[in-house]
N, C-alpha and C positions, 0 to 999 in steps of 0.2 A: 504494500500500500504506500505509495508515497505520501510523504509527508509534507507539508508548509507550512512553517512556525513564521511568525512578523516578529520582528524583534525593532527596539530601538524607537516605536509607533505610539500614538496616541490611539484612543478608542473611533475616532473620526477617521482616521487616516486607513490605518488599518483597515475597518468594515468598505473603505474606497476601493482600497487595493485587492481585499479577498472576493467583492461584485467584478470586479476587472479583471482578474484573474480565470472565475467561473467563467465569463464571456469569454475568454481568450480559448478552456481548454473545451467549450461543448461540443467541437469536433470529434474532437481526441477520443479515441477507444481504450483508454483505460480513465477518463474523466470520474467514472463511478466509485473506485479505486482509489481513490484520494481522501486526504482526511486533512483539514486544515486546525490548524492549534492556536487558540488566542490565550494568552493570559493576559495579566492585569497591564495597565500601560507600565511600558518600561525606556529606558532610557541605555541608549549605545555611544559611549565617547571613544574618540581614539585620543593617541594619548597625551596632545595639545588642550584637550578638552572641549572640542567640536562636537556636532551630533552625527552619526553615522548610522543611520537604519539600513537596515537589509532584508531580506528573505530567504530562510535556507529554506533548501528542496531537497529532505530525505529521498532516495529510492533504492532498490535492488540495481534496477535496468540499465546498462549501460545507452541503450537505444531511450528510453524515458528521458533520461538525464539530458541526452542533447537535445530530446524534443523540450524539454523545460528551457533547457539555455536557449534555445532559438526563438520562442515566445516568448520569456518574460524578462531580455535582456534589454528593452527599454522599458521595461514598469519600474525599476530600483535597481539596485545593490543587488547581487545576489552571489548565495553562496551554496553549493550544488554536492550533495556528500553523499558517496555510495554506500550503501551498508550493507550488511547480512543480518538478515530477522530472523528469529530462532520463537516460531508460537510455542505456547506454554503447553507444556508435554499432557495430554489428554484434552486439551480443550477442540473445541470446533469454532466455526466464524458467528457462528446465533449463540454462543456459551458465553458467560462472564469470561472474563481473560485478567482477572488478578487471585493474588490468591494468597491472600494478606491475613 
């Protein structure tokens, strides 16, 4: 499932950028696939103490990955990180997935 966290964004900006983004992938065949992350607003400086927002885009797919950089490379900043997902051993996709 890729990922898209806003970091560095107010609550305004943000819900901007997550409607533009949705426009951007209703194309895309893996759009259902996706899971966007907001937390509370947060604040990104680099280290003059500027503001720097950005967008990471968790995914598996090397082929995802480029189709993300090649769409949201004029929406913002973005930062584009491969991972390996490991589901929680007996769960399914309709099942809780913590197990706290």
């Amino acid at each position: 499932m890729p990922t898209i966290e806003f970091f560095g964004m107010h609550r305004e900006v943000r819900d901007s950028l997550e409607k533009r983004i949705r426009a951007l992938l209703t194309e895309e065949e893996f759009r259902e696939d996706c899971v966007f992350v907001t937390a509370a607003d947060s604040r990104v400086l680099d280290w003059k103490g500027r503001s720097r927002p950005f967008i990471r885009v968790s995914t598996r797919s090397e082929q995802r990955a480029d189709r993300f950089r090649k769409l949201l490379q004029h929406t913002c900043d973005l930062e584009i990180v491969r991972i390996d997902f490991q589901p929680m051993a007996g769960s399914s996709p309709d099942e809780g997935q913590y197990n706290g």
